[in-house]
mmCIF file of the N, C-alpha and C atoms, coordinates in Angstrom:
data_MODEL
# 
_entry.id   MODEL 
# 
loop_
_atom_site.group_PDB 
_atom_site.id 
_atom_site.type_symbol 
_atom_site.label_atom_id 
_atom_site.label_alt_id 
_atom_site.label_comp_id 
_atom_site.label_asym_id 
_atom_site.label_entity_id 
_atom_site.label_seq_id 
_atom_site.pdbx_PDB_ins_code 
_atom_site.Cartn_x 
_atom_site.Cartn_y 
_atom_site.Cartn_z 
_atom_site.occupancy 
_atom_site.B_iso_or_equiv 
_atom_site.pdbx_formal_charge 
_atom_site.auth_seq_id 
_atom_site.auth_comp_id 
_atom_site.auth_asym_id 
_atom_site.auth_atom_id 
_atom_site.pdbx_PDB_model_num 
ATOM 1   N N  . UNK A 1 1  ? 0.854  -1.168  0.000   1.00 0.00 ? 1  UNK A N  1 
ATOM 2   C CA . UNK A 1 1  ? 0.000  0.000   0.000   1.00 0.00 ? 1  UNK A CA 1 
ATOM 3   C C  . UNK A 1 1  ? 0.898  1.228   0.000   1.00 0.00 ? 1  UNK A C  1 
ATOM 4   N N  . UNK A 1 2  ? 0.857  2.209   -0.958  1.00 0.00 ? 2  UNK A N  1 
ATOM 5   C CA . UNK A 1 2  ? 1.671  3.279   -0.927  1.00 0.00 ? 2  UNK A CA 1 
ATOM 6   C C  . UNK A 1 2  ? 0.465  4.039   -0.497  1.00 0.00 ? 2  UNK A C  1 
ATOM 7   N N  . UNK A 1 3  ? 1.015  5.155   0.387   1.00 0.00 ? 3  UNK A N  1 
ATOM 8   C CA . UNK A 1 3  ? 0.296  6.040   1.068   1.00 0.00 ? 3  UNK A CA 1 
ATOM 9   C C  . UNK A 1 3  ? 0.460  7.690   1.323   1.00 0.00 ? 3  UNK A C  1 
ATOM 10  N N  . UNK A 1 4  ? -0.055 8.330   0.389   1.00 0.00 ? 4  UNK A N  1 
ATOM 11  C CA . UNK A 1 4  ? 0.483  9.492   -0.248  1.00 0.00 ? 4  UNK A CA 1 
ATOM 12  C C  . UNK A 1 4  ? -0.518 10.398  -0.570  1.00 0.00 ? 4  UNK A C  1 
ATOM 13  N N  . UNK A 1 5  ? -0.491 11.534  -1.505  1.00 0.00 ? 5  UNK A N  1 
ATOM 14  C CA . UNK A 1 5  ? -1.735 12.584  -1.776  1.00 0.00 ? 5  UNK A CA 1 
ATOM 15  C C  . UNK A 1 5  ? -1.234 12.897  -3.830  1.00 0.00 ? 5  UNK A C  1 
ATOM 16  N N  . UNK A 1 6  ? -2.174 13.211  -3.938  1.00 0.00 ? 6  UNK A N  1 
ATOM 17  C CA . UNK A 1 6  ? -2.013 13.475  -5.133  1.00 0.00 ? 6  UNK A CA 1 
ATOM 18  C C  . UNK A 1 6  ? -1.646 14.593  -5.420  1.00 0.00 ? 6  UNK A C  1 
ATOM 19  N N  . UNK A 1 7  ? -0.700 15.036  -6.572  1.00 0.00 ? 7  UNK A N  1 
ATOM 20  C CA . UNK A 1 7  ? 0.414  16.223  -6.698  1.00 0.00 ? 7  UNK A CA 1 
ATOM 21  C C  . UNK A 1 7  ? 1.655  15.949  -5.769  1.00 0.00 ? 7  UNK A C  1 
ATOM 22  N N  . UNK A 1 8  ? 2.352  15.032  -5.143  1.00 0.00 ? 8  UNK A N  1 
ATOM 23  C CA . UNK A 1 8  ? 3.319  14.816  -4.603  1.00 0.00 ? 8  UNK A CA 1 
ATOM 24  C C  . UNK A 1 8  ? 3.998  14.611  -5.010  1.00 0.00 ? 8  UNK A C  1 
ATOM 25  N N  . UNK A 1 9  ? 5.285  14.701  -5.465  1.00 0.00 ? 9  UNK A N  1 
ATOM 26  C CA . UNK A 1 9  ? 6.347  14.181  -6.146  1.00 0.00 ? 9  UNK A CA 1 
ATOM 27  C C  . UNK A 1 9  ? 7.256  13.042  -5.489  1.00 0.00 ? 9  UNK A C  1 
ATOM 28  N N  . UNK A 1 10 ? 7.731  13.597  -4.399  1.00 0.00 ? 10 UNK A N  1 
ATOM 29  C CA . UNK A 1 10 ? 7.583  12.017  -4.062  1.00 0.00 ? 10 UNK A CA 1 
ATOM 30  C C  . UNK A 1 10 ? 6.630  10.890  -4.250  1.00 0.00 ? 10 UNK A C  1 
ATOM 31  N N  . UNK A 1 11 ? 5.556  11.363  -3.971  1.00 0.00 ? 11 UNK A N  1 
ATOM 32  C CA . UNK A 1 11 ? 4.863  9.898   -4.576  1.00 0.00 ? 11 UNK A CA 1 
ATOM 33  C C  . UNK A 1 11 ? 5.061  9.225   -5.515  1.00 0.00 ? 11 UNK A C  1 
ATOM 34  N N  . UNK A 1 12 ? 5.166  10.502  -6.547  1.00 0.00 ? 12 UNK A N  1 
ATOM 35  C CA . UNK A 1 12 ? 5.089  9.900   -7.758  1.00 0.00 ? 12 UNK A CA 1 
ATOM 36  C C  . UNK A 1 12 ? 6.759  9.254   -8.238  1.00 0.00 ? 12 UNK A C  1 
ATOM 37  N N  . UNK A 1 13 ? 7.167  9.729   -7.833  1.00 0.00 ? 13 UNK A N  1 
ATOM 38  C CA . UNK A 1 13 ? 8.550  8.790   -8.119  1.00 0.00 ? 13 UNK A CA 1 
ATOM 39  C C  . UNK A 1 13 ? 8.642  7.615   -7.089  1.00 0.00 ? 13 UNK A C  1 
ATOM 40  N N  . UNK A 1 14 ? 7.954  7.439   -5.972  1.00 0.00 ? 14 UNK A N  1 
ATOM 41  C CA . UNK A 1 14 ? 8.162  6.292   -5.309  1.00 0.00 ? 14 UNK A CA 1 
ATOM 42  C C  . UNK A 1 14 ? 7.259  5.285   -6.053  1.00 0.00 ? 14 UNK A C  1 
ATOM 43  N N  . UNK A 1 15 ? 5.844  5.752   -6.459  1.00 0.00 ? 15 UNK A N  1 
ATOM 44  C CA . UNK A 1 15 ? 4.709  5.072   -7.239  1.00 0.00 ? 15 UNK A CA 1 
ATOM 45  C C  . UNK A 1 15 ? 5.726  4.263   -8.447  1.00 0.00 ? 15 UNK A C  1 
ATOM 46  N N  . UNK A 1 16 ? 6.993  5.124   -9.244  1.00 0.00 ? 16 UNK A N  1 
ATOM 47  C CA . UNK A 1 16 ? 7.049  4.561   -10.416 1.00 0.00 ? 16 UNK A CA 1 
ATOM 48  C C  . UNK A 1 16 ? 8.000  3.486   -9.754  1.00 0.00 ? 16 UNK A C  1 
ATOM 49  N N  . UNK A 1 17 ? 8.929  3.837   -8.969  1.00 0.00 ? 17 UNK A N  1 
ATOM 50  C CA . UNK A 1 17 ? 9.627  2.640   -8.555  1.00 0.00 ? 17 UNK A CA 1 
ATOM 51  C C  . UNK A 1 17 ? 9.449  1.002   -7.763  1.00 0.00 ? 17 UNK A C  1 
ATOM 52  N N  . UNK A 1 18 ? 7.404  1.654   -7.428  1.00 0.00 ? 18 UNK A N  1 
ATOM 53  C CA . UNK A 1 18 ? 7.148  0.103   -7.044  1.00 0.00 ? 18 UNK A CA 1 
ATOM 54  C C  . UNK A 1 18 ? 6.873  -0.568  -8.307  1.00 0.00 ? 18 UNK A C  1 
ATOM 55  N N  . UNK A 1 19 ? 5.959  0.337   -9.375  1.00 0.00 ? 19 UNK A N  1 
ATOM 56  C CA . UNK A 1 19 ? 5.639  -0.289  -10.282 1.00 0.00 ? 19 UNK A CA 1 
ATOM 57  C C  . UNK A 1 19 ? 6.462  -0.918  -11.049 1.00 0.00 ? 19 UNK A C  1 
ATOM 58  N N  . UNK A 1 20 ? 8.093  -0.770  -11.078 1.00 0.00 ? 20 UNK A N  1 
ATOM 59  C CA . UNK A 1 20 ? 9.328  -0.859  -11.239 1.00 0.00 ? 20 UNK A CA 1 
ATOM 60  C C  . UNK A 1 20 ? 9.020  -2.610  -11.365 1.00 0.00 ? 20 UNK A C  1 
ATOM 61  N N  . UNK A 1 21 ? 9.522  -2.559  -9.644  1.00 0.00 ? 21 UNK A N  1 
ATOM 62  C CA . UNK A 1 21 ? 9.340  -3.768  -9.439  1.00 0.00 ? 21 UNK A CA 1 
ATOM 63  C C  . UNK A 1 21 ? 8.685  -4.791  -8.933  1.00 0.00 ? 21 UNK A C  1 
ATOM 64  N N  . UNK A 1 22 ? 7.611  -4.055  -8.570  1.00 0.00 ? 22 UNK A N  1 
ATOM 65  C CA . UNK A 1 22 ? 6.224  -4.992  -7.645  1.00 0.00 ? 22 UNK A CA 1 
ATOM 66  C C  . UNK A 1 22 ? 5.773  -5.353  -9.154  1.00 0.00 ? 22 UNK A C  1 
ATOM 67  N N  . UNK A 1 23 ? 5.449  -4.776  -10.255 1.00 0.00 ? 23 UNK A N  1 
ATOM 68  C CA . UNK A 1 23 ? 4.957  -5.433  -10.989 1.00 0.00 ? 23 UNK A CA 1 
ATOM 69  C C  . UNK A 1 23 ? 5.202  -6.712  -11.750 1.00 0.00 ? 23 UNK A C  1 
ATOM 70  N N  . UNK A 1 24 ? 6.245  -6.703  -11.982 1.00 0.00 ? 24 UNK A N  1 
ATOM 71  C CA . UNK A 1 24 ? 6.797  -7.772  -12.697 1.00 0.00 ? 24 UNK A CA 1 
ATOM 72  C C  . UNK A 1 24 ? 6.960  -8.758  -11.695 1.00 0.00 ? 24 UNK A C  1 
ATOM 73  N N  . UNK A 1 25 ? 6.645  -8.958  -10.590 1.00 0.00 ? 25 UNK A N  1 
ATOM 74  C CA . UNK A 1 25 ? 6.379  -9.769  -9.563  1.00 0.00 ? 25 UNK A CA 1 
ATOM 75  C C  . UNK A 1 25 ? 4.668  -10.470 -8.913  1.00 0.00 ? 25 UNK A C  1 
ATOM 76  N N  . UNK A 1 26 ? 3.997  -9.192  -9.837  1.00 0.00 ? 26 UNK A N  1 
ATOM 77  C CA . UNK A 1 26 ? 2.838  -9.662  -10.222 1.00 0.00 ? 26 UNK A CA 1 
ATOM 78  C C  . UNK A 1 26 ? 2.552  -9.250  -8.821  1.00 0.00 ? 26 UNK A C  1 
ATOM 79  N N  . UNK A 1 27 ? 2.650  -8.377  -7.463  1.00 0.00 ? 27 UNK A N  1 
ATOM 80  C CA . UNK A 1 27 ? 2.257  -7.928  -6.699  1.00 0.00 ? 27 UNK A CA 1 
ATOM 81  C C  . UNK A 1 27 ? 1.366  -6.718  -7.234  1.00 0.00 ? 27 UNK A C  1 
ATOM 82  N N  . UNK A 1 28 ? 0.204  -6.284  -6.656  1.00 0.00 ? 28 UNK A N  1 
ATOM 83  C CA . UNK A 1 28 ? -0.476 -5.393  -6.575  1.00 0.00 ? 28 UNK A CA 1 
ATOM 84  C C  . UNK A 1 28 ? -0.104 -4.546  -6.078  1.00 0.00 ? 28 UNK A C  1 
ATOM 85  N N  . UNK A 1 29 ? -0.348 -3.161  -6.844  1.00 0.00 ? 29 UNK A N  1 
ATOM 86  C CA . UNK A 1 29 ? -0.274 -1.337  -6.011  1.00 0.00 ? 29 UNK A CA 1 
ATOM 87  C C  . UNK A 1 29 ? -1.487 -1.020  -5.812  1.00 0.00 ? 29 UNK A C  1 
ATOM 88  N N  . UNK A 1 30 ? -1.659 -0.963  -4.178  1.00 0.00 ? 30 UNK A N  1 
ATOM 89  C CA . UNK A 1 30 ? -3.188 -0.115  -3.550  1.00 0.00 ? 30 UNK A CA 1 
ATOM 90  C C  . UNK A 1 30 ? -2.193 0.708   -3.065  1.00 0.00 ? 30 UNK A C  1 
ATOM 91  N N  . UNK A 1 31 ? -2.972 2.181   -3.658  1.00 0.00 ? 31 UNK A N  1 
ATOM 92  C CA . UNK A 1 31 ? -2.592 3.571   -2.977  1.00 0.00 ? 31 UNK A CA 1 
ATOM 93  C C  . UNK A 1 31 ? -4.035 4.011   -2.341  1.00 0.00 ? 31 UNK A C  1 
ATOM 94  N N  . UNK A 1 32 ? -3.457 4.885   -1.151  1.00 0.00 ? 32 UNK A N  1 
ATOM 95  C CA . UNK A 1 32 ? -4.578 5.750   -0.241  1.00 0.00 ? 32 UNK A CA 1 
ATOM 96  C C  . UNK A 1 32 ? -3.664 6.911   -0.434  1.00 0.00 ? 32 UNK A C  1 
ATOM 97  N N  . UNK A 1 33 ? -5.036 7.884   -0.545  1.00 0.00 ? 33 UNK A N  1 
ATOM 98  C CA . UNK A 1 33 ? -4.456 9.017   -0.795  1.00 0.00 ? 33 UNK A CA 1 
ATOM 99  C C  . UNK A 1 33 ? -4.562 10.025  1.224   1.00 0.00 ? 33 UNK A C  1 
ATOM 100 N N  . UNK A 1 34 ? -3.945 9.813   1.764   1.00 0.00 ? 34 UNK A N  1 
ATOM 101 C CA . UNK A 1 34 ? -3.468 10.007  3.378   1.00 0.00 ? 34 UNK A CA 1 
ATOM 102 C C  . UNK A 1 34 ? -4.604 10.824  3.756   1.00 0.00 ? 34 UNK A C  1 
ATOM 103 N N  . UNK A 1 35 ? -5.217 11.879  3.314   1.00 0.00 ? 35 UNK A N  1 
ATOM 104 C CA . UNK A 1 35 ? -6.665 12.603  3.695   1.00 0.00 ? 35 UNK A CA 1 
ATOM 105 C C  . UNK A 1 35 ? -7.575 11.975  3.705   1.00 0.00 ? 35 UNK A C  1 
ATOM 106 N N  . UNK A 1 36 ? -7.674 10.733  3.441   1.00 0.00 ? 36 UNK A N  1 
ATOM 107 C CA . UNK A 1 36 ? -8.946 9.908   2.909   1.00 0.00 ? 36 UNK A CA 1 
ATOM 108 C C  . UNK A 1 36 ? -9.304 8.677   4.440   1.00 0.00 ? 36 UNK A C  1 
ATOM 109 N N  . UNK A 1 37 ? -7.947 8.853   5.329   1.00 0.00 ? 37 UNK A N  1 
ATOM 110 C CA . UNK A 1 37 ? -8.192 8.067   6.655   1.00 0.00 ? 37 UNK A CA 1 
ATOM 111 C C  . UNK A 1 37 ? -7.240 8.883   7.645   1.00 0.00 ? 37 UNK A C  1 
ATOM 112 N N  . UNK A 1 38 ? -8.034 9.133   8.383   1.00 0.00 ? 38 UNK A N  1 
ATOM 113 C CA . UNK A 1 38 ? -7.812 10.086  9.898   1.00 0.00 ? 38 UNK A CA 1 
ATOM 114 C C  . UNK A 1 38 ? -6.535 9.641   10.597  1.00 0.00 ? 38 UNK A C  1 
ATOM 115 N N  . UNK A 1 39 ? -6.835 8.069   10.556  1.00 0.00 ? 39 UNK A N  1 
ATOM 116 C CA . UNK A 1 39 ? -5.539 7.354   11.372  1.00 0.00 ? 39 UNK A CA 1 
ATOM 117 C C  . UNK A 1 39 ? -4.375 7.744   10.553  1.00 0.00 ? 39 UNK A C  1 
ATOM 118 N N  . UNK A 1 40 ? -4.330 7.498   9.098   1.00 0.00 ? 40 UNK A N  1 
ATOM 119 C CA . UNK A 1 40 ? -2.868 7.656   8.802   1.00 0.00 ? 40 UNK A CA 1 
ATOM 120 C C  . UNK A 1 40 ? -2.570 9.025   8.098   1.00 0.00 ? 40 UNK A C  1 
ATOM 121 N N  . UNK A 1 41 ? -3.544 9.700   8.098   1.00 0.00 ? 41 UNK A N  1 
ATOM 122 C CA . UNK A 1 41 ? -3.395 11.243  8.369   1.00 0.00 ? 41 UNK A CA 1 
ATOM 123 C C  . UNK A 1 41 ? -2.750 11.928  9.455   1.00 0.00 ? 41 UNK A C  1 
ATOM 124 N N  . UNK A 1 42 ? -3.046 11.463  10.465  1.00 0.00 ? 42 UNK A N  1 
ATOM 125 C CA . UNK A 1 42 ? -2.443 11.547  12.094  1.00 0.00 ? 42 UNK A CA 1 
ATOM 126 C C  . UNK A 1 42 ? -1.004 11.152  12.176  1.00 0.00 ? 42 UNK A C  1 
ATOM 127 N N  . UNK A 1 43 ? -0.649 10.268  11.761  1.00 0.00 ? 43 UNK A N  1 
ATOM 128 C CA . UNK A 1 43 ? 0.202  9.522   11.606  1.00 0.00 ? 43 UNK A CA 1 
ATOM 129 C C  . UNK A 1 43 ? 1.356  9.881   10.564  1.00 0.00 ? 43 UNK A C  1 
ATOM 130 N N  . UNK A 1 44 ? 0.935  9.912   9.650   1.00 0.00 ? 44 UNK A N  1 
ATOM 131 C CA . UNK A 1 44 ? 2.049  10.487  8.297   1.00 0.00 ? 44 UNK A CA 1 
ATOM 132 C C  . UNK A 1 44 ? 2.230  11.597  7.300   1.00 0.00 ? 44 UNK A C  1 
ATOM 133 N N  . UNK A 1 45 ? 1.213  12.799  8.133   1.00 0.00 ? 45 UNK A N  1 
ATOM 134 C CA . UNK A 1 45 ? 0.699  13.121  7.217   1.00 0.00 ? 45 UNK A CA 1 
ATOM 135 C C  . UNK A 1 45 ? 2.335  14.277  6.499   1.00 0.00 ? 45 UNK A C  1 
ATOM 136 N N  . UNK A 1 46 ? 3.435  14.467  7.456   1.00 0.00 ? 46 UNK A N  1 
ATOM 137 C CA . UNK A 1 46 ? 4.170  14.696  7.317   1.00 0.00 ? 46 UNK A CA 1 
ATOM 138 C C  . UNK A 1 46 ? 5.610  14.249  6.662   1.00 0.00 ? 46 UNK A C  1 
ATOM 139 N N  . UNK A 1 47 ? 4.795  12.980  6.639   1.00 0.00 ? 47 UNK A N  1 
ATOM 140 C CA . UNK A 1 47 ? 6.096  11.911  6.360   1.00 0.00 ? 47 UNK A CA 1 
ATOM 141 C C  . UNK A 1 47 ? 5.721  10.902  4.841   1.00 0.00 ? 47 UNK A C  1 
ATOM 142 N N  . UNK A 1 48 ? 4.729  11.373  3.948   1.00 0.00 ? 48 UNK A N  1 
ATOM 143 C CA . UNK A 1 48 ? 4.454  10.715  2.761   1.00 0.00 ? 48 UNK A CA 1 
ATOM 144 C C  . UNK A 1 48 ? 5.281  11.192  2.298   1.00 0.00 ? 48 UNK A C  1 
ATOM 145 N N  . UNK A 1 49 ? 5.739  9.988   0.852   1.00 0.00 ? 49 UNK A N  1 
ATOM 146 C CA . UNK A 1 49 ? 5.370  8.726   0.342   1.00 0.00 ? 49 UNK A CA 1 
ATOM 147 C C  . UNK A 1 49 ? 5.256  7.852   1.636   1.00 0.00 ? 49 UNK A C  1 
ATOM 148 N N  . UNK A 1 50 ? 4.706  6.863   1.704   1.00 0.00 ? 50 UNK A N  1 
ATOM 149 C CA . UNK A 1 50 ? 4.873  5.959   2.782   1.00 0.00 ? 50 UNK A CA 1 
ATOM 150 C C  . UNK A 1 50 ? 4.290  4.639   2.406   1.00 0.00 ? 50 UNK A C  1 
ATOM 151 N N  . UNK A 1 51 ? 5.522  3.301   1.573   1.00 0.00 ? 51 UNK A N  1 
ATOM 152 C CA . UNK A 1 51 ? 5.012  2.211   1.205   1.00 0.00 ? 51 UNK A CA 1 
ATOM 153 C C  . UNK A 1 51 ? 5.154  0.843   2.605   1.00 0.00 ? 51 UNK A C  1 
ATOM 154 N N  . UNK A 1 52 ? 3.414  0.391   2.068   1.00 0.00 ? 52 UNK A N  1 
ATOM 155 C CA . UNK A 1 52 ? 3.432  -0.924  3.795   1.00 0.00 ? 52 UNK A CA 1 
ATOM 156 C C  . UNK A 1 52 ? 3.067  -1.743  2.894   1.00 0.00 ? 52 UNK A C  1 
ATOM 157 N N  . UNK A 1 53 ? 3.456  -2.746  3.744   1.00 0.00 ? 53 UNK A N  1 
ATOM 158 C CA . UNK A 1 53 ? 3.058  -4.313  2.910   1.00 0.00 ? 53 UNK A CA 1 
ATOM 159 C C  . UNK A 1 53 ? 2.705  -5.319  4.434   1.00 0.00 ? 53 UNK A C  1 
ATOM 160 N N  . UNK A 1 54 ? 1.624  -5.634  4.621   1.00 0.00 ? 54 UNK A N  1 
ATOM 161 C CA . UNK A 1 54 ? 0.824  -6.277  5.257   1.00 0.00 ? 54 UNK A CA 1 
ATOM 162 C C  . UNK A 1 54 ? 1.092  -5.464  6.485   1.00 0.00 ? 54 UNK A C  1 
ATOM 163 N N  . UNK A 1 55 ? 0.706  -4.346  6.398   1.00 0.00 ? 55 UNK A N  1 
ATOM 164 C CA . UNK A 1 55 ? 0.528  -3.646  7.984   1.00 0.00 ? 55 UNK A CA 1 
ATOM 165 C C  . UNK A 1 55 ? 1.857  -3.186  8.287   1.00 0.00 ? 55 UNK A C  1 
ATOM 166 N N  . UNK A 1 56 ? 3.072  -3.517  7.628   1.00 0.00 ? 56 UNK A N  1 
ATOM 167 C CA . UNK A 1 56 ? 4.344  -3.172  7.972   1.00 0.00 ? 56 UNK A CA 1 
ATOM 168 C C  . UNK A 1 56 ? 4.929  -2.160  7.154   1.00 0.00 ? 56 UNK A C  1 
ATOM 169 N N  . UNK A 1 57 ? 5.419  -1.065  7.771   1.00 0.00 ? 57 UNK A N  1 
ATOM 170 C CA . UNK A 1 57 ? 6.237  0.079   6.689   1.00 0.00 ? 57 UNK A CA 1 
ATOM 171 C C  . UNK A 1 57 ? 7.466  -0.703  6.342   1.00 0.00 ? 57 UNK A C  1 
ATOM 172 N N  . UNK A 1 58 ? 7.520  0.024   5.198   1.00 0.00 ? 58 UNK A N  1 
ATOM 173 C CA . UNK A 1 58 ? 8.599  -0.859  4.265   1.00 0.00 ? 58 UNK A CA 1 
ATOM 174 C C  . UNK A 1 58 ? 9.554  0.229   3.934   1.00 0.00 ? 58 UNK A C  1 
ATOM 175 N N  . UNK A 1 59 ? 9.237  1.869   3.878   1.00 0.00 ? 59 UNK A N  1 
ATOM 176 C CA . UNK A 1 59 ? 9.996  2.701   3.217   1.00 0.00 ? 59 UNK A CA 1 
ATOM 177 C C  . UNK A 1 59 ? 9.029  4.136   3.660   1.00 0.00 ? 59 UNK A C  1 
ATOM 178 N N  . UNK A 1 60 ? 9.439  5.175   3.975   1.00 0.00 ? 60 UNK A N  1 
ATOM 179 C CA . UNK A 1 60 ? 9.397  6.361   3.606   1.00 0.00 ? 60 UNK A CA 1 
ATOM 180 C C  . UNK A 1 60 ? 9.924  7.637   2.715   1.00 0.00 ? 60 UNK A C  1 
ATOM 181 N N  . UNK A 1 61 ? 9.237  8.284   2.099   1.00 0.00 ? 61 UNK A N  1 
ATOM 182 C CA . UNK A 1 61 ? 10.249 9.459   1.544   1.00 0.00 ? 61 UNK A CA 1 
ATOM 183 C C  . UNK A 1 61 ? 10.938 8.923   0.089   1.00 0.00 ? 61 UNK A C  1 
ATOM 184 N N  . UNK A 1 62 ? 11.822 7.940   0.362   1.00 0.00 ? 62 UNK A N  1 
ATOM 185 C CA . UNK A 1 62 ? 12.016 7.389   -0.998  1.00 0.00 ? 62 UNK A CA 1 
ATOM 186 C C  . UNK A 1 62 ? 12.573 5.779   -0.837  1.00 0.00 ? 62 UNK A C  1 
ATOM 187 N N  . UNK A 1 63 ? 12.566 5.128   -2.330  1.00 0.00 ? 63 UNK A N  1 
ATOM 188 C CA . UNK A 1 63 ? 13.156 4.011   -1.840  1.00 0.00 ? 63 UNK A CA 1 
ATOM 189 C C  . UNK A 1 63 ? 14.073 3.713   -3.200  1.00 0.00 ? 63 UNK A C  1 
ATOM 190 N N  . UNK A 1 64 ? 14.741 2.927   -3.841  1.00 0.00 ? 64 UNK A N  1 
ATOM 191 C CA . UNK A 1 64 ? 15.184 2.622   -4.809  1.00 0.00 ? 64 UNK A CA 1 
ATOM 192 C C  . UNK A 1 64 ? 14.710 1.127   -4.896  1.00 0.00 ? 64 UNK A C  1 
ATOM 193 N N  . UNK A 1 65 ? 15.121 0.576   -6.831  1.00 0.00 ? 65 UNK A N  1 
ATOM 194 C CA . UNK A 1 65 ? 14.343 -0.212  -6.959  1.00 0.00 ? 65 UNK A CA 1 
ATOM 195 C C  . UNK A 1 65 ? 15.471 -1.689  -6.286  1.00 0.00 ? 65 UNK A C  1 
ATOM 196 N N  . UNK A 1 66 ? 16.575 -1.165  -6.514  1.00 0.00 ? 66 UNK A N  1 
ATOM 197 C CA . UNK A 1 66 ? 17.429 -2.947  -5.452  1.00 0.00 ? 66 UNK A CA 1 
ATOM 198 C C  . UNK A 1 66 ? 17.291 -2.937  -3.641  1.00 0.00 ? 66 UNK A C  1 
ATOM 199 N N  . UNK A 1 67 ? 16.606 -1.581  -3.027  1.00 0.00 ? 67 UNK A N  1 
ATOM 200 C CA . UNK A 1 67 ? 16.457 -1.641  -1.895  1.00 0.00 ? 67 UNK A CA 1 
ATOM 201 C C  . UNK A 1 67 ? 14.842 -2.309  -1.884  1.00 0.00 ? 67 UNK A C  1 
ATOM 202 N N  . UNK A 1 68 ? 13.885 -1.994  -2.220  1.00 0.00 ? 68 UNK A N  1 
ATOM 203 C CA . UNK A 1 68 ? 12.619 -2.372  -2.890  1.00 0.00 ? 68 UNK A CA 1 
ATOM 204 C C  . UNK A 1 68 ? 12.670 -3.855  -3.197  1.00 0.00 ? 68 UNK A C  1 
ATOM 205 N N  . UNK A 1 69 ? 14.069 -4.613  -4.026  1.00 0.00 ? 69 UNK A N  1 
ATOM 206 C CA . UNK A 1 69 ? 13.932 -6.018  -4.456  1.00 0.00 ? 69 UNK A CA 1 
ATOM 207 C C  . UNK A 1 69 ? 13.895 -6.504  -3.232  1.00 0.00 ? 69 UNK A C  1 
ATOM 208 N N  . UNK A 1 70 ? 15.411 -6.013  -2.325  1.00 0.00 ? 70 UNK A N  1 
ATOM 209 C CA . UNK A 1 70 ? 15.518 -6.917  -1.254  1.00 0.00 ? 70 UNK A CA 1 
ATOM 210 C C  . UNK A 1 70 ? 14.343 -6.985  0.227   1.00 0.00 ? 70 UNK A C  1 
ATOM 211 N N  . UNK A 1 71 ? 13.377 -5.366  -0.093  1.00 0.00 ? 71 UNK A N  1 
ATOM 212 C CA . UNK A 1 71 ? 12.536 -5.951  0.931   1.00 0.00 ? 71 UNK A CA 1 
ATOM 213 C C  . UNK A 1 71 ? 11.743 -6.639  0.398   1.00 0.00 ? 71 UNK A C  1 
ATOM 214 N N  . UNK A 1 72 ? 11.222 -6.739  -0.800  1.00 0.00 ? 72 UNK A N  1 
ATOM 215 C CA . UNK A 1 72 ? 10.408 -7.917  -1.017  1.00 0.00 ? 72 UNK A CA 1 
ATOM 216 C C  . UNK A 1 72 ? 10.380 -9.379  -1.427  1.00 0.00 ? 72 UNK A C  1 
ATOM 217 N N  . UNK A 1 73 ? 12.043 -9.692  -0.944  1.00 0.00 ? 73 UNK A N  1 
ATOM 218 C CA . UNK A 1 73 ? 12.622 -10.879 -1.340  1.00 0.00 ? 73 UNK A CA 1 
ATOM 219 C C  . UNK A 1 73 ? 11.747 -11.626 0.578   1.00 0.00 ? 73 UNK A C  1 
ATOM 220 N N  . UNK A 1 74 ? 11.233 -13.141 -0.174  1.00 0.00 ? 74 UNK A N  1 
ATOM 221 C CA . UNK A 1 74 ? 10.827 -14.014 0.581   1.00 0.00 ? 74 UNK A CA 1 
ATOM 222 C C  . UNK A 1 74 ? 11.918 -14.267 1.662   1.00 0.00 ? 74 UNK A C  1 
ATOM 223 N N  . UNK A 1 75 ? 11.465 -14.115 3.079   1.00 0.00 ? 75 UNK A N  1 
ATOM 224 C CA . UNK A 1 75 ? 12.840 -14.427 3.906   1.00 0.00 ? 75 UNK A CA 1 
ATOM 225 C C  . UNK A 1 75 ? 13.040 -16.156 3.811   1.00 0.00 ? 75 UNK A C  1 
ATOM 226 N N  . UNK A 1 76 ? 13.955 -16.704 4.754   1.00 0.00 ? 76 UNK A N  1 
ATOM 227 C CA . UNK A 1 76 ? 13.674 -17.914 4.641   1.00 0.00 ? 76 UNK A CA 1 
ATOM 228 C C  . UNK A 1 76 ? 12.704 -18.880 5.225   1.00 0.00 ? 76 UNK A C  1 
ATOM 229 N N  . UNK A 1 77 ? 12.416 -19.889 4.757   1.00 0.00 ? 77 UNK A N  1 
ATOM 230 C CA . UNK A 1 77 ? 10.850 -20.692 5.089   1.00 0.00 ? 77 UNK A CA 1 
ATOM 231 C C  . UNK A 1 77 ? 11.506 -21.618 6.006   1.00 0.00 ? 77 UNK A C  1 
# 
C-alpha cells in the first residue's frame, strides 16, 4: 500500500519505482491518498510517500528499486 496525496512528487517517483518492481512480480499497487483516513493522516501526514506491505512500513520518503527487491525478497521458510 503506498500512502500518499495526489500532486506529490515524491509519490510519484516512489509510485514509479514500485511499479518498477512490484509489478513484474505480479504484486499489486493499492494507494490511499493520506486525507482519505484520519488514522494515517495523524500519523504520516508529514512523512508521505509511505510504502506498507501487510501492515508493515517498508519505506518512507524514498526508496530505490534494489532496496525495494531486497525488501520484497521471501525471507527464509
Amino acid at each position: 500500500m503506498l500512502v500518499g496525496r495526489p500532486g506529490c512528487h515524491l509519490c510519484d517517483e516512489m509510485r514509479a519505482v514500485v511499479l518498477a518492481v512490484a509489478g513484474p512480480l505480479g504484486l499489486p499497487l493499492q494507494e490511499v491518498d493520506v486525507a482519505d483516513d484520519p488514522e494515517l493522516e495523524r500519523r504520516y501526514i508529514f512523512e508521505i510517500p509511505v510504502l506498507m506491505r501487510d501492515g508493515h512500513e517498508l519505506a518512507r520518503h524514498r526508496v530505490d528499486e534494489a532496496t525495494l527487491r531486497a525488501l520484497l525478497e521471501p525471507g527464509p521458510a
